[in-house]
C-alpha positions in Angstrom: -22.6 -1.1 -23.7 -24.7 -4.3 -22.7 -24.3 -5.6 -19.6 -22.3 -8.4 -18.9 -25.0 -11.7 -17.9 -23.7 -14.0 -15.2 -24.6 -16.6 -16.5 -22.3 -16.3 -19.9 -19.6 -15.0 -17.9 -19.8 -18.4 -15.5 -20.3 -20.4 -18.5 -17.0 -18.7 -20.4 -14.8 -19.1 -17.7 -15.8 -22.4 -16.8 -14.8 -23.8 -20.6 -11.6 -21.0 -20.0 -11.1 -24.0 -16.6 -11.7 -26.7 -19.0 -14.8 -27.6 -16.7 -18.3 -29.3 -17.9 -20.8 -28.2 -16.4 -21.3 -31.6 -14.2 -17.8 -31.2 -13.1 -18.2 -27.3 -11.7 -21.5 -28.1 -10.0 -19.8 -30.9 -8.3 -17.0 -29.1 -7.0 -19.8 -26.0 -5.5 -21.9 -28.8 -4.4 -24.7 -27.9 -6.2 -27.2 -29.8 -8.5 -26.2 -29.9 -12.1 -29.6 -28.7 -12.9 -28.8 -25.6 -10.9 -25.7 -25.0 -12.2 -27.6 -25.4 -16.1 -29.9 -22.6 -14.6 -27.5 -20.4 -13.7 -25.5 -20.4 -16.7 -29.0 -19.9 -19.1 -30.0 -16.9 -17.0 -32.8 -19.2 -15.9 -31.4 -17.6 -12.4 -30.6 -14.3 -13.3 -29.6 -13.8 -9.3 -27.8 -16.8 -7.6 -27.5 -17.4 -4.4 -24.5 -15.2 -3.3 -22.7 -18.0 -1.2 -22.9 -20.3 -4.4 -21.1 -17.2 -6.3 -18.7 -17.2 -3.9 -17.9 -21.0 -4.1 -18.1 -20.8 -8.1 -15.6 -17.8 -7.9 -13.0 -20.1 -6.6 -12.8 -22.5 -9.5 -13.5 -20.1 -12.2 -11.4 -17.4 -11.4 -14.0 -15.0 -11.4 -14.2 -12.3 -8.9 -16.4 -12.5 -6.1 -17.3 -8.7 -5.7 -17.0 -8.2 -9.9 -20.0 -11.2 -9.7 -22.0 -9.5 -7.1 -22.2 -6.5 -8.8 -23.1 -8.0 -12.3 -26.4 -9.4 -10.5 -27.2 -6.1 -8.9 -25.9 -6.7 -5.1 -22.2 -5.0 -5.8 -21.4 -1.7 -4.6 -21.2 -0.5 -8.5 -23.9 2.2 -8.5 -26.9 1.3 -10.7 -30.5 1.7 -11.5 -30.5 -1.4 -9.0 -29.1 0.6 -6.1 -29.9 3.7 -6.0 -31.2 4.2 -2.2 -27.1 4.5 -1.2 -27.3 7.6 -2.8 -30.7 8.5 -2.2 -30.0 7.9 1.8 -26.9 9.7 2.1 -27.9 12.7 -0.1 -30.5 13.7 2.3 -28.4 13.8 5.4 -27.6 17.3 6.7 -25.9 18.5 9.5 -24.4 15.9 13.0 -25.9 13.5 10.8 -24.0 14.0 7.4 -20.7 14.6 10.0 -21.0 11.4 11.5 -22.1 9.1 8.4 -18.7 10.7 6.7 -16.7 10.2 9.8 -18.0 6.6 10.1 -17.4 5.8 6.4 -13.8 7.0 6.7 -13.1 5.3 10.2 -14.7 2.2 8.4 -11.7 2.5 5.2 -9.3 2.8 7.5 -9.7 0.2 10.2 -10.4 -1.9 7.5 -7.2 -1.1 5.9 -5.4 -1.9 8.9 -7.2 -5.2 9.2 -6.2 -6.2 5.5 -2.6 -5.8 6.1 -2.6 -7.9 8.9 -4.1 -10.5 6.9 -2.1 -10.2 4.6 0.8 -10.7 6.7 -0.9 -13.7 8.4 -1.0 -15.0 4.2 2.5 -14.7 3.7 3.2 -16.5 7.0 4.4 -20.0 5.6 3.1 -22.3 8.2 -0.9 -21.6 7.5 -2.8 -24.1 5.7 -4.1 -23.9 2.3 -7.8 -23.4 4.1 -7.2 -20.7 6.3 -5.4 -18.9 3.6 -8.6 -19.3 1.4 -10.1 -17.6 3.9 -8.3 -15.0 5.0 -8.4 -14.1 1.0 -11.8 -14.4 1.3 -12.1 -12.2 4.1 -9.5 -9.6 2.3 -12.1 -9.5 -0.7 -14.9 -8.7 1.4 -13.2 -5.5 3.2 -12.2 -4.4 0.0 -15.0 -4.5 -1.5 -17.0 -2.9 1.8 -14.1 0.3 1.4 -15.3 0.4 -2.4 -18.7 0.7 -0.9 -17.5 3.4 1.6 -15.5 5.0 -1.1 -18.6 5.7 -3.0 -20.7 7.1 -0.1 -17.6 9.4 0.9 -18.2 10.8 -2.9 -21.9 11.5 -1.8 -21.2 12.7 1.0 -18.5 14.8 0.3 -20.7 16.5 -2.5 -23.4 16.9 0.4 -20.9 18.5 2.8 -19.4 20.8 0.1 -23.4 22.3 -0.9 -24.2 22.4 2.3 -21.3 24.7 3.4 -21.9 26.7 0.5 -25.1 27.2 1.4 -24.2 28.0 4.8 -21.4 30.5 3.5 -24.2 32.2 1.8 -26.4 32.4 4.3 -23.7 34.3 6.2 -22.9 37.0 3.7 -26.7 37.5 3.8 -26.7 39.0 7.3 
């Protein structure tokens, strides 16, 4: 399966808006020259705050366009020292990377429904809710990052207590 370009994905859910392209640079406050390089995969990578202003007038998702220019947490050719890091870690080390990763999930799940909360108060501002959405995005997408290095990790922890069982049975 191919994968998906930024650029065309930008472009499509610009027209989707009803947008030119003058019109959606305007509202990112970039140039239109920019914005024409962008969506010809002139810049196969932009700048990841200008993804995150595009991402609110295209309805694209933030995280979804990070990881369609390599910098998600999606696990590709592009990423591969996560993996490579955490596979190598053995012992306090491997203990307290999978301890931190789940500590991580979970304060950030506490954090996200607090902000969530503070959303559905009805006396906030349509800015701070834009940002505490924001924000929400962000810890999601860092426990779908620690999501995937727990997966590492627990297939780390699982050889390395088989290994250890073995050794045991040896003696």
């Amino acid at each position: 399966m191919p994968k998906k370009k930024i650029g065309e994905e930008i472009a499509k859910a610009r027209e989707e808006k009803g947008l030119s392209q003058r019109q959606l640079a305007k509202l990112v406050h970039i140039s239109n020259a920019e914005m024409s390089k962008i969506e010809s995969g002139e810049r196969e990578v932009p700048n990841p705050k200008i993804l995150r202003r595009l991402s609110k007038h295209i309805d694209l998702n933030y995280n979804d366009m990070l990881q369609m220019v390599g910098l998600g947490s999606e696990h590709t050719p592009l990423n591969p020292f996560i993996e490579n890091y955490y596979k190598h870690l053995k012992g306090n080390e491997l203990d307290n990377a999978w301890l931190m990763a789940h500590s991580s999930i979970k304060n950030n799940e506490v954090i996200i429904e607090s902000l969530n909360k503070e959303i559905s108060n009805k006396n906030i501002n349509q800015e701070k809710s834009d940002k505490l959405i924001d924000t929400i995005q962000d810890l999601e997408y860092q426990n779908e990052t620690n999501r995937l290095i727990l997966n590492i990790l627990d297939e780390v922890r699982f050889k390395e207590e088989k290994k250890n069982a073995k050794n045991k049975n040896v003696f």
